[in-house]
C-alpha positions as CSV (number, residue, x, y, z in Angstrom):
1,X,-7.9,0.2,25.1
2,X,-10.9,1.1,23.3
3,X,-10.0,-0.7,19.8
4,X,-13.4,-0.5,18.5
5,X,-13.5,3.3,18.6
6,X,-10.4,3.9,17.3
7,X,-11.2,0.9,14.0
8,X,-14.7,3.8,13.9
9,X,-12.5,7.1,13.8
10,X,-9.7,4.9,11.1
11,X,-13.1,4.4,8.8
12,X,-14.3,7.4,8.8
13,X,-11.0,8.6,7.6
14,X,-10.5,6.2,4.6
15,X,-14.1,6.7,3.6
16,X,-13.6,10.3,3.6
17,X,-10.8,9.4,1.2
18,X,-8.3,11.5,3.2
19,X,-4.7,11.4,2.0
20,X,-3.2,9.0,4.7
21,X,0.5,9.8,2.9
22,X,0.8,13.1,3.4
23,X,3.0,14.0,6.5
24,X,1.6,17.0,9.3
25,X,3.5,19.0,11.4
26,X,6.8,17.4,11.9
27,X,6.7,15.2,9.1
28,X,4.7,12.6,11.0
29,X,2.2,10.2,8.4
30,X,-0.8,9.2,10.4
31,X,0.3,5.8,10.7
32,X,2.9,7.2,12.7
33,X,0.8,8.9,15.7
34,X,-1.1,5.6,15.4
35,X,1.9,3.9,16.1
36,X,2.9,6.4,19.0
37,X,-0.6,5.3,20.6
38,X,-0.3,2.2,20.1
39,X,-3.2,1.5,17.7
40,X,-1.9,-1.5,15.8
41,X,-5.5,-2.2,14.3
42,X,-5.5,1.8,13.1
43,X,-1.5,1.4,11.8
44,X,-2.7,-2.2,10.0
45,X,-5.8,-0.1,8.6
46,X,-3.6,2.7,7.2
47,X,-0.9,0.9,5.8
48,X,-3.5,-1.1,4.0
49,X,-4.4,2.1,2.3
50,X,-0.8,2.8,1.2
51,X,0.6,0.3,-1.2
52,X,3.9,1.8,-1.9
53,X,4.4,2.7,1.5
54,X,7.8,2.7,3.1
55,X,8.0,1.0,6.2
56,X,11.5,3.1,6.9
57,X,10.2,6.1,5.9
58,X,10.9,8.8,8.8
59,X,9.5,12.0,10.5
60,X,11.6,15.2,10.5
61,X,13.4,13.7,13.6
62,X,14.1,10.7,11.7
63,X,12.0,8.5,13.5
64,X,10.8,5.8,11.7
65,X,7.5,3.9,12.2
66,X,9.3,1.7,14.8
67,X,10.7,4.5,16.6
68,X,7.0,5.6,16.9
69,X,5.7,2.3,18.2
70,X,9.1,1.5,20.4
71,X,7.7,5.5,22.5
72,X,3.9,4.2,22.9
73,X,2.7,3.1,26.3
């Protein structure tokens, strides 16, 4: 697993200022398909940028942030 790529690609999106707590399609937060990956560095990185984030929080599915990380290979 390429972490140092995926650290690269996390930067560029909290440089561009991009609004990490705003769920896509689904209702998924980034740090959520960062978690589904795997990425711990990225999910570290992008919690970080949340301070009033909510660990439980949950996708449409209800799947929390755990969920996400319990499916990734």
């Amino acid at each position: 697993m390429d972490t140092s790529y995926n650290t690269s690609v996390t930067n560029i999106i909290m440089w561009w200022q991009a609004q990490v707590d705003r769920p896509g399609s689904g209702g998924m937060l980034p740090v959520h398909v960062a978690a589904l990956h795997g990425r711990l560095d990225c999910c570290k990185k992008l919690i970080s940028a949340m301070p009033r984030f909510d660990i439980n929080c949950a996708d449409n599915s209800n799947r929390t942030l755990l969920h996400a990380a319990a499916c990734s290979r």
